[in-house]
Structure formats: C-alpha cells, structure tokens
N, C-alpha and C positions, 0 to 999 in steps of 0.2 A: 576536465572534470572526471573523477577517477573515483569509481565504486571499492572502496577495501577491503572487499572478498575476492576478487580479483588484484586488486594490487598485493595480496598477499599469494596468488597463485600466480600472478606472474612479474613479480619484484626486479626483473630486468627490463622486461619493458620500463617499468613506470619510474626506473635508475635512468635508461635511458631518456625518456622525454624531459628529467630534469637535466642531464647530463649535454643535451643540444638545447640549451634554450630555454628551451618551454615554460610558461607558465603552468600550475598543478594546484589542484583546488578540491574538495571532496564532492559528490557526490552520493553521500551515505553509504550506506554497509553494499548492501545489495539492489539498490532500489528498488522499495517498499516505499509504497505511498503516504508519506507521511498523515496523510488526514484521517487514516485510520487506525492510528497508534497512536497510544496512551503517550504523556507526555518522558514518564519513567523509561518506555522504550523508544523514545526516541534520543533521550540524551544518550543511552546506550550503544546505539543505532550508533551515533554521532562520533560518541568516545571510541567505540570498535576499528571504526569506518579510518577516523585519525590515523588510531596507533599502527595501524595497517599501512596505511601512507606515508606514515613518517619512518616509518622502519625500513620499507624500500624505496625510497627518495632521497634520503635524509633530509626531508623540509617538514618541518610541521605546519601545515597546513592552516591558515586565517581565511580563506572565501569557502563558501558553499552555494549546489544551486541545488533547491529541490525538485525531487523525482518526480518526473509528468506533469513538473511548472505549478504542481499542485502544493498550493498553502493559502492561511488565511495572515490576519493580525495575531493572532493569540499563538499561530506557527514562527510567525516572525520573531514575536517579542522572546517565544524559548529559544529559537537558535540562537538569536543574538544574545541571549545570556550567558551560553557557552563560548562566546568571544570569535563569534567567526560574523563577518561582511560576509553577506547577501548577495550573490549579481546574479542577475538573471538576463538573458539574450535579448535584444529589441529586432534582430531581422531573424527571422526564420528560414531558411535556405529548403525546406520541405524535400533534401535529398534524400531522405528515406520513406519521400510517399513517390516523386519523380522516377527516381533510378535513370536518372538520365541527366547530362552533363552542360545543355542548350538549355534545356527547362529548368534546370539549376540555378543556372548562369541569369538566366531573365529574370527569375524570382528573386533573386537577390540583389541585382542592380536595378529592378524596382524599388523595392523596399527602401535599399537606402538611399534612393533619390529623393525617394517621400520623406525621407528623418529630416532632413538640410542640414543642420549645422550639428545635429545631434553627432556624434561620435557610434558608430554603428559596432554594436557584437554581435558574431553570426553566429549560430547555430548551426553545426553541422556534424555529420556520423562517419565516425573514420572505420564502421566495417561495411560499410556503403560502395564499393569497390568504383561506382562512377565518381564519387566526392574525388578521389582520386586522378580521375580524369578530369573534373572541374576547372581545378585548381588551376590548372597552367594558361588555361585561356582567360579566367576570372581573376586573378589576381594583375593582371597589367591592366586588365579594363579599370578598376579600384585607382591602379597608381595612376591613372591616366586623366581617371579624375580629381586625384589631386590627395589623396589619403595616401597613409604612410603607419604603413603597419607596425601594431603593437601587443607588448604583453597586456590581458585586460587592464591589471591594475593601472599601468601609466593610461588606456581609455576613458577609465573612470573616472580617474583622477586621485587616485589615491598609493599612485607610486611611492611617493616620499611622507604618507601617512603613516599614524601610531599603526592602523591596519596595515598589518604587512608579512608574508610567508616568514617564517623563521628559520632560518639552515640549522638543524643540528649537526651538522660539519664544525671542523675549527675555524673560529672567525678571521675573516681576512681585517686588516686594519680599517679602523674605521673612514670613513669620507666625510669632509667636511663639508655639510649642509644648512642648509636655513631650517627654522625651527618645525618640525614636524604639527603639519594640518592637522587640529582634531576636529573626526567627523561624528555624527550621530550614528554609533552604531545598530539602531533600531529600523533603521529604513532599507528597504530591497533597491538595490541598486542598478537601476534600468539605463542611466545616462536621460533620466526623463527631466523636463524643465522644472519639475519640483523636488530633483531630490540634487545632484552634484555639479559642480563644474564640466562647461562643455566643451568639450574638443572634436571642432567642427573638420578638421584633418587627418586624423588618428583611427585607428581601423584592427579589430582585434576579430579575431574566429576563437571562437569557445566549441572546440570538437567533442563529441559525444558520439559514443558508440552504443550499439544495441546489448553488444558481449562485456566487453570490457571496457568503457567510457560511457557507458546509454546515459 
C-alpha cells in the first residue's frame, strides 16, 4: 500500500516491489485522513495518489486502503466510484506499537487463530526495522499451520475478478480463463463472512510503512 508522494520521490523502489512480485495498491496521496476532506479533494487526493503510482510501477492501480483505517459509508461509496476495491487488513501485527519481533510474532499468530477459516491480511510496517526480524521466525510458524501465502487479491478472492491491477506495460498474451466473477464494488473488503469468498488456507501481509507505505 504505497502513498504517491513518495512513489513519486522514490519510483525505484516502488519499480522494484512490482519488479519482485509484489502486489501494489494505493494508499492516497500522502495520508490525509480522509474524514476530513471535502469529497472534491479526496478524488484528487485519489487521481494524484494513481498517477504517481502508475508512472513508477507501470500498474495502474484498482485496490486502496484508507489512512488511519479511517472511513465511513458515504467514504466507501466515493472511493468506490472512482473504480478501486476497498481491502482493509483483519489481523493487526501492532509492529509499530511492539518494536519487538516475539511480541510481534504472538500477536499475530493469535489473531489469526481467532479468524478460523477466514483467510487472514496482516498488517504490518516495513520501516519497523524488527518487522524485519519477524519475518523469518513467523512465516514457517503460518506455513506450519497450514497457510500458503499470497498476493491480497488471490486472499480475497478476487484474483481472476473484473477488479484487478492493470499493467500499463505491453500486454503479454492473454490466458485462458473461466468467465471473470463480478463483485459488488461498494463493499470494504475485510475476508469478513458478509462480504467475499473464504479462503481458509491462504495468507497475504499488506505492509505499511510510516515514511513511505504508512
């Protein structure tokens, strides 16, 4: 989740996180609390935040998660006018209240013990220097229990949906698929039991930085 005042000050990095992998999703311009902007500046907020991300990724950009997890319905219903899916995190990893790599690690393999079947997104800060440390002990614990990590989209379940990043690259040829799910694109998409299909195996971290991913 990438703020586009920073992917525009550091368009290598954010080449590279598309370049290995990664799924890329916006973040708004700078994170600005949405609940305090007029709706005029928030689509602007949203259009800036894009063109900034698409220019150094080359993906234009279909998810967003709002700053400080802060929105209501009448926030939903604007973003989603602008044609971006909603996901917001269901386990919180609290590595930037912790700073430490064991209290990390428990808070998180709490959490998603309590989800069950839900398909867990973590929440976590890649300028957190212990998130860093986390990782290597927390992710076998995860596979150990039987998840199998993923890009959010295939979490959610909207891999092979109309919702989906767009490369402005040259297209590679197409794949042949079953007819693409349409979803309601008015709902925040938590992996909650009232909004998408559950993928009780499946396992994504949605990293957020304070600098550049907060």
């Amino acid at each position: 989740m990438v703020q586009g005042s920073l992917a525009k000050q550091y368009p290598d990095i954010v080449k590279r996180i598309v370049n290995e992998g990664h799924f890329i999703a916006s973040h708004g311009w700078n994170h600005t609390n949405y609940m305090t902007l007029s709706s005029a500046a928030i689509i602007s907020d949203l259009t800036a935040a894009k063109q900034a991300i698409s220019s150094a990724s080359g993906v234009e950009v279909a998810f967003f998660r709002f700053p400080y997890d802060n929105y209501n319905d009448t926030l939903v219903d604007l973003v989603a006018s602008q044609h971006y899916a909603i996901v917001m995190h269901n386990v919180d990893s609290l590595d930037d209240q912790y700073w430490n790599a064991a209290q990390t690690t428990t808070e998180v393999m709490t959490a998603v013990e309590k989800l069950g079947v839900l398909g867990p997104v973590i929440r976590m800060h890649d300028t957190v220097i212990e998130t860093a440390n986390t990782l290597p002990g927390l992710v076998p614990q995860l596979i150990g229990k039987g998840y199998k990590f993923v890009k959010i989209d295939e979490c959610i379940g909207l891999a092979n949906s109309t919702v989906t990043n767009t490369s402005l690259l040259p297209p590679a040829p197409a794949p042949t698929t079953a007819a693409p799910v349409q979803h309601e694109s008015n709902k925040v998409i938590t992996n909650s039991a009232a909004s998408y299909t559950l993928y009780g195996t499946t396992i994504a971290f949605a990293m957020f930085a304070a600098y550049l991913f907060m």
